[in-house]
N, C-alpha and C positions, 0 to 999 in steps of 0.2 A: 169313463174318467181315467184315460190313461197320462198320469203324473208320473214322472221321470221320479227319480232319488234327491231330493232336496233338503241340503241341511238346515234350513230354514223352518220346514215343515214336518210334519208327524205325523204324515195321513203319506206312503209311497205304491206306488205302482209295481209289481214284481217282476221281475226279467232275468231272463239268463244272467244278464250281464251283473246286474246288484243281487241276486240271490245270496251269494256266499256272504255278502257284507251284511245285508238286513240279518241273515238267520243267523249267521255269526256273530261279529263285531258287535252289531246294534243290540241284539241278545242278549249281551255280556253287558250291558249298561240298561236298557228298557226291558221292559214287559214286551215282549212281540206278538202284535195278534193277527195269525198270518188267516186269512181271509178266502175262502175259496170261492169265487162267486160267478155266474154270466150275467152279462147286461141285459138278455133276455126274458132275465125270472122278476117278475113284479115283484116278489118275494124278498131275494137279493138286492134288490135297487131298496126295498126299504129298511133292509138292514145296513145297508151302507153309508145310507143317513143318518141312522142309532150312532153307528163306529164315528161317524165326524165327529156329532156331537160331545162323544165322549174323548174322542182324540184332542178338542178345546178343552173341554175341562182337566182333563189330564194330563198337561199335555209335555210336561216333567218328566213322565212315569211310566208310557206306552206309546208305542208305533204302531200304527194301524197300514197291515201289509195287504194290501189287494191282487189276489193275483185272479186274472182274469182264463177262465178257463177255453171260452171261445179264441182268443188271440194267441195264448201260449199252451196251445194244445198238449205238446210236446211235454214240457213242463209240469203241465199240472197230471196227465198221468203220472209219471216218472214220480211227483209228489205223493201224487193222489195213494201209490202203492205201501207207499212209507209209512201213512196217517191210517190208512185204509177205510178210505173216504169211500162213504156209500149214497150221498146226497148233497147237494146244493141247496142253499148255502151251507158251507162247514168251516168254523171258525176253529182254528188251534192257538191255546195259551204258548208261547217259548219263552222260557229263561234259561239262560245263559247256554243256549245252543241247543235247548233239550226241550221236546213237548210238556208241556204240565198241567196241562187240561184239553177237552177237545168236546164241543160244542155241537151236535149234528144237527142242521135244519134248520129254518128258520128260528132265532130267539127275540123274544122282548127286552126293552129296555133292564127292566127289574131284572130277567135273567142272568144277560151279560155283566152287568156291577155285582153279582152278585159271585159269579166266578172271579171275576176280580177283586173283590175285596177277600179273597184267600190269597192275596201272591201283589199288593199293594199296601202301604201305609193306612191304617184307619183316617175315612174321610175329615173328624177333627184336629188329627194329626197333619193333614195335606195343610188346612186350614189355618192353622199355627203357623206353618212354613210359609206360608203366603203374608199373615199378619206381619211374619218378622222382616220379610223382604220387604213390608211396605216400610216399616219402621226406617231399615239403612235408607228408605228412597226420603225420608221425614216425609212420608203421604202418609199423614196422623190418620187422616178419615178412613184411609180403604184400610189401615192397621185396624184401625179400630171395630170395624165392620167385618173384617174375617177373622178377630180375635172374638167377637160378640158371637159371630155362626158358631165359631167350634166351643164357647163355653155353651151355649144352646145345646149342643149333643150331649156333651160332658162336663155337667154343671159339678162333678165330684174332683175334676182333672190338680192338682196342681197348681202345676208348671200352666197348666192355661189361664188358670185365677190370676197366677203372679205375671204372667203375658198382659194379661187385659187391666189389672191393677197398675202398672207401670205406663201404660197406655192412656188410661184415667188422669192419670197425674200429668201425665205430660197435657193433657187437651181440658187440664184444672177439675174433671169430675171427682174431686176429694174424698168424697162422702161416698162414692162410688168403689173410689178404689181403698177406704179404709174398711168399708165392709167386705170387698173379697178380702184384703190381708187378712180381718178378722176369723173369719172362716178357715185359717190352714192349721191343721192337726201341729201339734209339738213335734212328730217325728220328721215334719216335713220340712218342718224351719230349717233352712240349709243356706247356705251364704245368699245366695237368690235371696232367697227370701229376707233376709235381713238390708240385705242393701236396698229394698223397693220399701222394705217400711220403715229406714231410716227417711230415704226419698218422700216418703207419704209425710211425715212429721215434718220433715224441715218444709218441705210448701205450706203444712198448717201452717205454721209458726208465722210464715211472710203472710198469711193471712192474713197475718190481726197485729197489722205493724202498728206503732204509736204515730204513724200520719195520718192511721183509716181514724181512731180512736179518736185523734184532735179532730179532724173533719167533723166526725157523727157527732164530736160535743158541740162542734160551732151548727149545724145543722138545727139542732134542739135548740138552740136558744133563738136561730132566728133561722126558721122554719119557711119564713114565706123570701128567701133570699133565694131565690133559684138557680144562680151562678153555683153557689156550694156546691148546691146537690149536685148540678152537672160534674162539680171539681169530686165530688164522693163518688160518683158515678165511676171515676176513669181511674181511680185508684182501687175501685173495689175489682173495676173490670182487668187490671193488670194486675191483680194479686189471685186471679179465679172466679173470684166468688160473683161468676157471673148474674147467676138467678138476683141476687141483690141490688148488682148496680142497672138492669134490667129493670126492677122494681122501683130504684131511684130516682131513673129515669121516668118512667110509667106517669108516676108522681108530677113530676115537673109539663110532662106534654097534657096531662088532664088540665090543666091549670092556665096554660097556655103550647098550643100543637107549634106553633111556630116561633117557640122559644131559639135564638141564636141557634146551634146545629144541635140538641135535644133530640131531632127525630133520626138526623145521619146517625148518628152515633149507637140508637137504638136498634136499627136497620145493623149499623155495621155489627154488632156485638150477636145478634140473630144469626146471619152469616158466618161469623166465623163458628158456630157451635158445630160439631160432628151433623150429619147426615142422620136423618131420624130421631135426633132428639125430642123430646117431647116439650123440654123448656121452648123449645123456638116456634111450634104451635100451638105455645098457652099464649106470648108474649104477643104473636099475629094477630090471633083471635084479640087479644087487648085492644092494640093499635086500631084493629076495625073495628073494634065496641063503638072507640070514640070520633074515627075517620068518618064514621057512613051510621 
């Protein structure tokens, strides 16, 4: 795999020519994991495959340097004296110009993250950083989904409750995100925190507007009107409270499935819920109760 220096990529090929720049320059900004390896050794080919892998997930935060011992002979002596390399594969840690760990032989997956995770961000930490980038991109779902990974690690964190409570709110999980607010110690309440549980209240509030109230009272008195319910449907579903107007709905397709658009609107409210939700494989499961 001989790859030129590509600012594009995180996985380079070592050469006279880019040496100074990977072990300097790039140093000073990444994790450098300069690689010693021949294309020869089954050994090496399969740690080479580990380093991609983790050169995608990481790919912020290290450079994965291969330097090929068969091709730059020259080279990896002249290295090899420096590290004082006694075996292939031999991985070396560089930050910011300097060895900082050094790896001899073949390693396993678990090995390698694990010298990295002394000289890297805590993986819920990467994760946060991820959720926030999805957030400025408004990709609510992958927000929400690498704010849920990293409160998973660190269900004690924070700053990750008030990430993923804020996250909540925006994709209408209320109740979701008034239980993380619930959960932060007094010493923690810090402006953050007060601006996401103002944010949390005032969406309650539009909850439970006096149009949902007039609706749900015309509902009750004339229950078999089924227009209503679709009109409560779409004002519960644009104020959050999706499980509800889900439920509304539910109601009206038992009664008759090919009510006016009853079942679009069902379908569409399914849809828009985050990835994974569990409301959106309760409400399926409904629909095919009474489909099939």
């Amino acid at each position: 795999m001989n790859m030129a220096i590509n600012s594009m990529s995180n996985i380079v090929s070592i050469n006279a020519q880019n040496l100074q720049q990977v072990l300097g320059e790039t140093s000073q900004q990444k994790l450098v994991l300069l690689n010693f390896h021949s294309p020869q050794s089954p050994e090496c080919i399969s740690q080479i495959g580990i380093l991609e892998n983790l050169a995608t997930q990481y790919k912020d935060h290290i450079v994965v340097a291969n330097l090929d011992c068969d091709a730059e002979q020259a080279l990896a002596s002249q290295l090899a004296q420096q590290v004082g390399l006694q075996t292939l594969p031999t991985l070396v840690l560089l930050k910011d110009s300097a060895p900082v760990d050094l790896l001899a032989g073949a390693q396993t997956d678990a090995q390698i993250r694990e010298a990295l995770s002394k000289h890297l961000p805590a993986q819920q930490d990467l994760l946060l950083e991820q959720a926030k980038q999805a957030l400025l991109k408004s990709d609510l779902n992958a927000a929400f989904n690498y704010a849920k990974q990293a409160y998973e690690i660190d269900s004690a964190n924070a700053r990750i409750k008030l990430v993923l409570a804020d996250i909540c709110i925006q994709i209408h999980k209320l109740d979701d995100a008034q239980a993380l607010i619930d959960t932060i110690d007094a010493q923690e309440q810090d402006a953050y925190f007060h601006n996401i549980k103002a944010k949390c209240e005032a969406a309650l509030e539009a909850t439970d507007s006096p149009e949902i109230k007039e609706k749900q009272s015309q509902v009750e008195k004339y229950p078999n009107d089924l227009d209503l319910k679709i009109e409560l449907s779409q004002l519960l579903n644009d104020a959050g409270r999706k499980e509800e107007a889900l439920e509304t709905l539910f109601s009206v397709l038992k009664k008759d499935l090919n009510f006016n658009d009853a079942k679009a609107s069902f379908l569409a409210i399914i849809a828009s819920l985050a990835d994974g939700d569990a409301l959106a494989a309760k409400y399926r499961r409904k629909l095919y109760s009474i489909l099939y």
